[in-house]
C-alpha positions in Angstrom: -90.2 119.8 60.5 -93.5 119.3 59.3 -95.9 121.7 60.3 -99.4 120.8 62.2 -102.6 121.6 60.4 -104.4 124.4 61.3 -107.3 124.7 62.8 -110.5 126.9 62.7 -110.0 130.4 64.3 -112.3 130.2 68.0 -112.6 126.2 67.6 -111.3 123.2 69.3 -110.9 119.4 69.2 -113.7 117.8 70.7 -113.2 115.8 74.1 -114.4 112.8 74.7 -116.2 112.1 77.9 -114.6 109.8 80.3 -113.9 108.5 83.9 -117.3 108.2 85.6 -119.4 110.3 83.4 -118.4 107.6 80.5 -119.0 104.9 83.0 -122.8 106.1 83.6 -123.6 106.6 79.7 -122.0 103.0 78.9 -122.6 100.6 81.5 -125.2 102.1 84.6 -128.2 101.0 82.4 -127.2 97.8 82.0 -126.6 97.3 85.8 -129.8 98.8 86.6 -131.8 95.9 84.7 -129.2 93.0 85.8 -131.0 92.7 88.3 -133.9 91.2 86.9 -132.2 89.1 84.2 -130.1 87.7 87.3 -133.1 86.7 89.0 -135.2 85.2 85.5 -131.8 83.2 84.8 -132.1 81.9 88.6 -135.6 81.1 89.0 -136.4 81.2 85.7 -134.5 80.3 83.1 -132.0 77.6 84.7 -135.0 75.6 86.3 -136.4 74.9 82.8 -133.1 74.0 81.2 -132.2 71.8 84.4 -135.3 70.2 84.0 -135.4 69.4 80.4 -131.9 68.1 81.0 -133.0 66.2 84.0 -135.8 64.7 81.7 -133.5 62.0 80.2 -131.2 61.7 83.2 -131.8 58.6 85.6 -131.1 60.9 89.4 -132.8 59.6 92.8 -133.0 63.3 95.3 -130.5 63.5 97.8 -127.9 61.3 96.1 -126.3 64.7 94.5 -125.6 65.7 91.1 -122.9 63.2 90.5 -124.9 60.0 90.5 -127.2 61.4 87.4 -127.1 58.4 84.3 -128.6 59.1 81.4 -130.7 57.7 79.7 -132.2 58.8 76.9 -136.0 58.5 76.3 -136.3 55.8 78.6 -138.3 58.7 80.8 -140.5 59.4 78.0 -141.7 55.7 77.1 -142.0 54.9 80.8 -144.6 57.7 81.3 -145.9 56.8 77.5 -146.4 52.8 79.1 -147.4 53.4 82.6 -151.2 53.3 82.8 -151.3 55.3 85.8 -150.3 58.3 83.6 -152.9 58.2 81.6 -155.4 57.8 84.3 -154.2 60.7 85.7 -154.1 62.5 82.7 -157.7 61.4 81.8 -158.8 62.9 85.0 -157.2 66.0 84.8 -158.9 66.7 80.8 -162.3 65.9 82.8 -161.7 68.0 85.4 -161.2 70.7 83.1 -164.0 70.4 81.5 -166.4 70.0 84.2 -164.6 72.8 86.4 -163.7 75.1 82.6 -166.8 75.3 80.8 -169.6 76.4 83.5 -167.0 78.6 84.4 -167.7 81.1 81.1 -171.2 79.5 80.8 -172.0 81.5 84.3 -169.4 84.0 83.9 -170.7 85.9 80.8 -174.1 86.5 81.7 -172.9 87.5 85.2 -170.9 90.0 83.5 -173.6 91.5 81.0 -175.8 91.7 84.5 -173.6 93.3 86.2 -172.7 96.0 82.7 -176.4 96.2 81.8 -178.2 96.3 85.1 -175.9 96.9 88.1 -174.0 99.6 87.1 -174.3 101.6 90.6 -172.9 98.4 92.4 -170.5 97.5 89.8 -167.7 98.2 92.1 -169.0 96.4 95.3 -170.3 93.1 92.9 -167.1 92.5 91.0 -165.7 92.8 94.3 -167.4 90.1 95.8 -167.2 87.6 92.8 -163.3 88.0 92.7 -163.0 87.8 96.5 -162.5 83.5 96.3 -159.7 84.3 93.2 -157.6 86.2 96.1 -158.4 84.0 99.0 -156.0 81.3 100.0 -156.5 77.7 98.2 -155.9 75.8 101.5 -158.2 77.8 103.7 -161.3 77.2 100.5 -160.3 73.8 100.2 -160.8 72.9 103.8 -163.6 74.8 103.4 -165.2 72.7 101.0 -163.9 69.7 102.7 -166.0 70.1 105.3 -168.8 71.1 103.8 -168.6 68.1 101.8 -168.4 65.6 105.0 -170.3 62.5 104.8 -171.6 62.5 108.3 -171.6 66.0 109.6 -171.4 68.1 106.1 -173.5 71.4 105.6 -174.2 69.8 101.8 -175.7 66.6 103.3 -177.7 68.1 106.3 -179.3 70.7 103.2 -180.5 67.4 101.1 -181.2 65.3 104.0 -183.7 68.8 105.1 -184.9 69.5 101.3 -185.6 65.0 101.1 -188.3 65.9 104.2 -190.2 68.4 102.5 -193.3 66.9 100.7 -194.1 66.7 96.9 -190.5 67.7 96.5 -188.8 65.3 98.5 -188.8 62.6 96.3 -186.1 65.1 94.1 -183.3 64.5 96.6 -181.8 61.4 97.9 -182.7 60.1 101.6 -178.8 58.8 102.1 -176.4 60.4 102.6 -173.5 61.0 99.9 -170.3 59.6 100.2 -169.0 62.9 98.3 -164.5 62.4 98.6 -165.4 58.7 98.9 -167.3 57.7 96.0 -165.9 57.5 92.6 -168.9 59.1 90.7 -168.6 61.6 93.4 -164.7 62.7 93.6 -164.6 64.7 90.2 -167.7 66.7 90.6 -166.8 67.9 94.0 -163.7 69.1 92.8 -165.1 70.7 90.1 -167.3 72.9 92.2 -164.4 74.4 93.9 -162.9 75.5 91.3 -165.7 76.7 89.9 -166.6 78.5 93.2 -163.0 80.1 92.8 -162.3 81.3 89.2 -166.1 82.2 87.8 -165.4 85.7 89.1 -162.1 86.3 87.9 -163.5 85.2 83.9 -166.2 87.4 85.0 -164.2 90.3 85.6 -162.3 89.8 81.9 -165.4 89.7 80.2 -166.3 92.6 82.3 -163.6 94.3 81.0 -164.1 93.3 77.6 -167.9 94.5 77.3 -166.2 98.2 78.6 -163.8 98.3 75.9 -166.6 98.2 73.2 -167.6 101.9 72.3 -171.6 102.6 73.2 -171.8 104.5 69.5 -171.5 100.9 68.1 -174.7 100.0 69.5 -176.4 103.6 69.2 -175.6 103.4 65.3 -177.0 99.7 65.2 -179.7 100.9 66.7 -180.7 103.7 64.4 -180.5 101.0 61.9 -183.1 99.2 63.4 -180.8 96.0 65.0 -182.8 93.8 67.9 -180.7 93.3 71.0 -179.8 89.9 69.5 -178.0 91.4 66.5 -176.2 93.7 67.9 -175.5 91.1 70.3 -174.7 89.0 67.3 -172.8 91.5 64.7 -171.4 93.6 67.9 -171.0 92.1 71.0 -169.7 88.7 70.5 -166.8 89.2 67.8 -165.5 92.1 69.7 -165.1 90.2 72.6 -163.6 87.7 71.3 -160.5 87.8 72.0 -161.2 88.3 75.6 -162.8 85.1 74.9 -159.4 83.3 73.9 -157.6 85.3 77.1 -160.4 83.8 79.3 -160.4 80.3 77.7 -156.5 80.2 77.3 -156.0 81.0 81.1 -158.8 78.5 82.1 -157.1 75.6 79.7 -153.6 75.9 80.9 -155.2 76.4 84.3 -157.2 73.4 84.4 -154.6 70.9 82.8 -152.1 72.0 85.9 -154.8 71.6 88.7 -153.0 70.4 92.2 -153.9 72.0 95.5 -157.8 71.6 95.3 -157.5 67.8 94.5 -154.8 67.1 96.5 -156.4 68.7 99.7 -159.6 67.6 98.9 -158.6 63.9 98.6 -155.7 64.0 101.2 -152.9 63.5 98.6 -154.3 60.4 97.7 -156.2 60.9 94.5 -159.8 59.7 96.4 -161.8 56.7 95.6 -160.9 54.4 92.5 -157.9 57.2 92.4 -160.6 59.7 90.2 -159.1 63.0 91.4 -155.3 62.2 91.1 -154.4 64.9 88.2 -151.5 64.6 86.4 -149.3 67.4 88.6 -150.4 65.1 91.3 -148.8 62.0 90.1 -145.9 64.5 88.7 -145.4 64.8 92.5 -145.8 61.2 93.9 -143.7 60.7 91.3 -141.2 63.2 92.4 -141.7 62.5 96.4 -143.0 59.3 96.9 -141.2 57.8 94.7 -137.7 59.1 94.4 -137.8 59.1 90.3 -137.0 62.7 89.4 -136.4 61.5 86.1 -139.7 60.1 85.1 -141.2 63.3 87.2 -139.3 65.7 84.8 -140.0 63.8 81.5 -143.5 63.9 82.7 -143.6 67.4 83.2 -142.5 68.1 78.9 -145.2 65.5 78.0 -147.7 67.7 79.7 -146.4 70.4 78.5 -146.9 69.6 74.7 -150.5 68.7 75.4 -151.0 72.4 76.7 -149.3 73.4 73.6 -151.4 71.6 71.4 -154.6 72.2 73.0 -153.6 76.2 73.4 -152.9 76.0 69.6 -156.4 74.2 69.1 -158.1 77.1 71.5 -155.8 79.9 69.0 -157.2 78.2 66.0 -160.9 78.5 67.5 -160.8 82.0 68.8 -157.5 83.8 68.0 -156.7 85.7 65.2 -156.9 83.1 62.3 -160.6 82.2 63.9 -161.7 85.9 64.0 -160.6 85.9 60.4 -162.1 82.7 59.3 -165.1 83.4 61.2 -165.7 87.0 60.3 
C-alpha cells in the first residue's frame, strides 16, 4: 500500500472555480462584445468582401445569387474604357476642389475670429456655423434649388435688383442665369452648397485645434520680442497642423464621394452637358439604371484607390513625414 504524501499541517488543495462562476470569468466578456463584432461582420465587414467579390462577377439584381459569372477584370477595363467614367470622375476632382479649398480658405480665419475676438459668443457662433453640418441634405438641397431657379429664384431677383442700381449696375448681368441648366453654371452651384454646409464644421476643428495650443507659447514668444506674424509663423501654423491633415483628409474623402447635393440639385440627371454627374452618381445609374452590379462594384475599388492615393498625397503634405520634412 503506498502511502499518500502529506500535506502541510492547517492547509488544503486548492479548488478550482467552476459551474457558473467559471462560466462568467471565461466566456461573459466575450458575449458582452459579440455584439458589436456581430453587427461590424453584418454591416460591416461582409458588405466589403461581397463587394470586392462581386467586382469581378457578371450578376444583373433580382436574378439571385446563382446566376453570378465571373469574369475576371472585365469590370475593371470596362470602367477603365468607358468615357463616361472619366467624365464623371473629372467632375467629381473639380467639385472638390471648388467646394474643398474655400472651405479652409474661409474656415480658418473664421476660427481665429471667433478665438481672438468673440470669445463671449464663442458658444452661440460655433453654434450657428455648424447648424447646416446637422441639418438634413434633402431639406438644404431643395433649399438651394429654389433659390437657384431661373425664373422665380431669390439669387436671380438679387442680381436682377443689384443690375438696376446705377454706377454699379453694369457689375451684374441684366439676364437672368440659367444656374442647373447651363454647363458653366452646374458645378459652381453645387459647389456653394457644399460649401454653405461643411465651412462650419472645418471651422469648428480648427477651433479646436487653436485651443489645444498652450497661451505660455505665445506669452514666451512674446517676451522674446515675436510680431503676431511669427508667432503665427513659428507657433500657430505647425501646431495645427495636423488638425490641418484631419480637416483636409475628411474634406478629400468627402468630396471624391459627393452624391446627394448633385443628385438633388440636378434631378438625378447629372444637369446640363452631364457637368454635375459625380462618380457615386454614375456608381448608382450604374447600379439602378442599368442593372450592372458588376461594373457598379468594380467601380466602387477604382474609386477607392484614387482616395487612397490622394489621402497618401495629403499624409505626405501634412502628416507626420511633412511635419518632419517641413520642420
Amino acid at each position: 500500500m503506498i502511502a499518500s504524501p502529506k500535506t502541510t499541517s492547517g492547509s488544503r488543495p486548492p479548488r478550482r472555480a467552476g459551474g457558473w462562476a467559471e462560466f462568467q470569468r471565461r466566456y461573459a466578456p466575450y458575449i458582452f462584445i459579440s455584439p458589436f463584432f456581430v453587427l461590424f461582420f453584418i454591416f460591416g465587414l461582409f458588405p466589403i468582401l461581397f463587394n470586392a467579390y462581386l467586382s469581378f462577377q457578371e450578376w444583373q439584381p433580382g436574378t439571385g445569387l446563382g446566376d453570378m459569372k465571373f469574369v475576371g477584370f472585365r469590370n475593371y477595363t470596362d470602367n477603365l474604357t468607358d468615357p463616361t467614367f472619366w467624365l464623371s470622375l473629372k467632375n467629381t476632382a473639380v467639385l472638390a476642389v471648388l467646394s474643398g479649398l474655400p472651405q479652409h480658405l474661409l474656415a480658418i480665419p473664421l476660427a481665429f475670429a471667433v478665438y481672438g475676438g468673440l470669445k463671449k459668443l464663442q458658444n452661440l457662433v460655433t453654434a450657428v456655423y455648424f447648424l447646416p453640418y446637422i441639418t438634413s441634405i434633402v431639406a438644404i438641397s431643395v433649399i438651394f434649388f429654389t433659390l437657384f431657379s431661373w425664373q422665380y429664384g431669390v439669387i436671380n431677383a438679387a442680381l436682377n435688383a443689384l443690375h438696376n442700381i446705377p454706377l454699379i449696375g453694369g457689375l451684374f448681368p441684366a439676364d437672368k442665369i440659367n444656374w442647373l441648366g447651363e454647363k458653366e453654371y452646374v458645378q459652381p452651384s453645387i459647389a456653394l452648397v457644399v460649401i454653405w454646409r461643411y465651412t462650419g464644421w472645418n471651422m469648428l476643428l480648427y477651433l479646436s485645434g487653436l485651443q489645444a495650443i498652450p497661451k505660455e507659447l505665445y506669452e514666451a514668444a512674446s517676451v522674446d520680442g515675436a510680431t503676431g506674424w511669427q508667432s503665427f509663423r513659428y507657433i500657430t501654423l505647425p501646431l495645427l497642423r495636423p488638425i490641418m491633415f484631419v480637416a483636409v483628409t475628411l474634406s478629400l474623402i468627402g468630396g471624391l464621394q459627393l452624391f446627394e447635393e448633385p443628385f438633388i440639385l440636378t434631378n438625378g440627371g447629372g444637369g446640363a452637358g452631364q457637368a454635375g454627374l459625380t462618380t457615386i452618381m454614375y456608381m448608382y445609374r450604374t447600379y439602378a439604371s442599368y442593372s450592372d452590379a458588376g461594373v457598379a462594384a468594380a467601380m466602387s475599388w477604382l474609386l477607392f484607390l484614387v482616395i487612397g492615393a490622394l489621402t497618401l498625397i495629403n499624409n505626405r503634405l501634412f502628416g507626420r513625414s511633412g511635419m518632419a520634412g517641413g520642420n
